[in-house]
C-alpha positions in Angstrom: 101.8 145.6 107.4 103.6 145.7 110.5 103.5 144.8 113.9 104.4 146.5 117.1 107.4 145.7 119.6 104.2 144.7 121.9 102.8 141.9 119.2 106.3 140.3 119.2 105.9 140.2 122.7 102.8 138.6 123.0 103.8 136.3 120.3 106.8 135.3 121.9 104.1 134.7 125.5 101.9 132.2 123.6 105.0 130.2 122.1 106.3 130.1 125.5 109.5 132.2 124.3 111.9 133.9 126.2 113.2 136.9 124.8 115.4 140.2 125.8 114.6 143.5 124.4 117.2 143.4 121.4 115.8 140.1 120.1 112.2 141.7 120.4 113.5 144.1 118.1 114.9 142.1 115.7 112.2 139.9 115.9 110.0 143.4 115.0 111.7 143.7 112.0 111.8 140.3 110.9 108.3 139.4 111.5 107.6 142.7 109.9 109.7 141.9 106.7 107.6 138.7 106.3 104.5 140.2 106.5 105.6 142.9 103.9 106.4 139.8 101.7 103.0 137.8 101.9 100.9 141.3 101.4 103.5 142.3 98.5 102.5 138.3 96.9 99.0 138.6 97.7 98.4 142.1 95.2 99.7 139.7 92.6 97.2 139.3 89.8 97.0 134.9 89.4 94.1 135.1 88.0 93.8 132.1 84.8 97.4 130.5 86.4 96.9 127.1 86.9 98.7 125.8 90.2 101.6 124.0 89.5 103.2 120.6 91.2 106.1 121.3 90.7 108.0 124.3 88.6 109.3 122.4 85.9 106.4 121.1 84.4 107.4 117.8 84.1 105.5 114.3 84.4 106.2 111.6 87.3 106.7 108.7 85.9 104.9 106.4 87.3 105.0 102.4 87.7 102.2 100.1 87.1 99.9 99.2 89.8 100.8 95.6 90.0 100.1 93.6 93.5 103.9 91.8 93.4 103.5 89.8 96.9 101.4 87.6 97.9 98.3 88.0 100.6 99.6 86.9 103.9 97.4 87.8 105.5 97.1 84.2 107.9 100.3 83.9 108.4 100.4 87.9 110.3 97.0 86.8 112.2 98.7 83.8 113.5 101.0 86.2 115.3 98.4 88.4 117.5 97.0 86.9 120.5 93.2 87.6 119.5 91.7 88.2 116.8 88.1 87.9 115.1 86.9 87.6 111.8 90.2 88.2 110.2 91.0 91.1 112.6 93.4 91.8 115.1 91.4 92.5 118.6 93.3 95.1 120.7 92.3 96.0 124.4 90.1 99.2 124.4 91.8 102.7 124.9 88.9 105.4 124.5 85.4 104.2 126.3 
């Protein structure tokens, strides 16, 4: 797939770009390289791959879920100017 000098163009109007005639061509073959790319990946058969995380295919480790501070929950409530039933009241911004 490729696009036109005209699509750059238009591209470059909606991203409120300013652009000269040579970068309009070079953005033509650019944009036009990409897209060869992605329609190139997309024929490939992945049919049965499972997605990977990562490439490697190795484990995170991971650390216990452990709580390791204490709820102060009080102490932060006794900051705010209002609150209400263990919540901090803030003035309303959408009506």
């Amino acid at each position: 797939m490729s696009i036109d000098k005209q699509d750059v163009q238009k591209i470059a109007h909606l991203a409120r770009l300013a652009l000269t005639e040579e970068d309009a061509v070079q953005y033509q073959h650019s944009l036009s390289s990409v897209l060869s790319l992605v329609e190139q990946m997309q024929s490939v058969d992945t049919d049965g791959i499972t997605p990977l995380s990562n490439p490697l295919e190795m484990t995170q480790r991971l650390r216990e879920d452990e709580v390791t501070e204490t709820n102060q929950r009080d102490a932060f409530l006794a900051n705010a100017p209002q609150t209400e039933a263990g919540l901090f009241l803030v003035p309303q911004v959408i009506e």
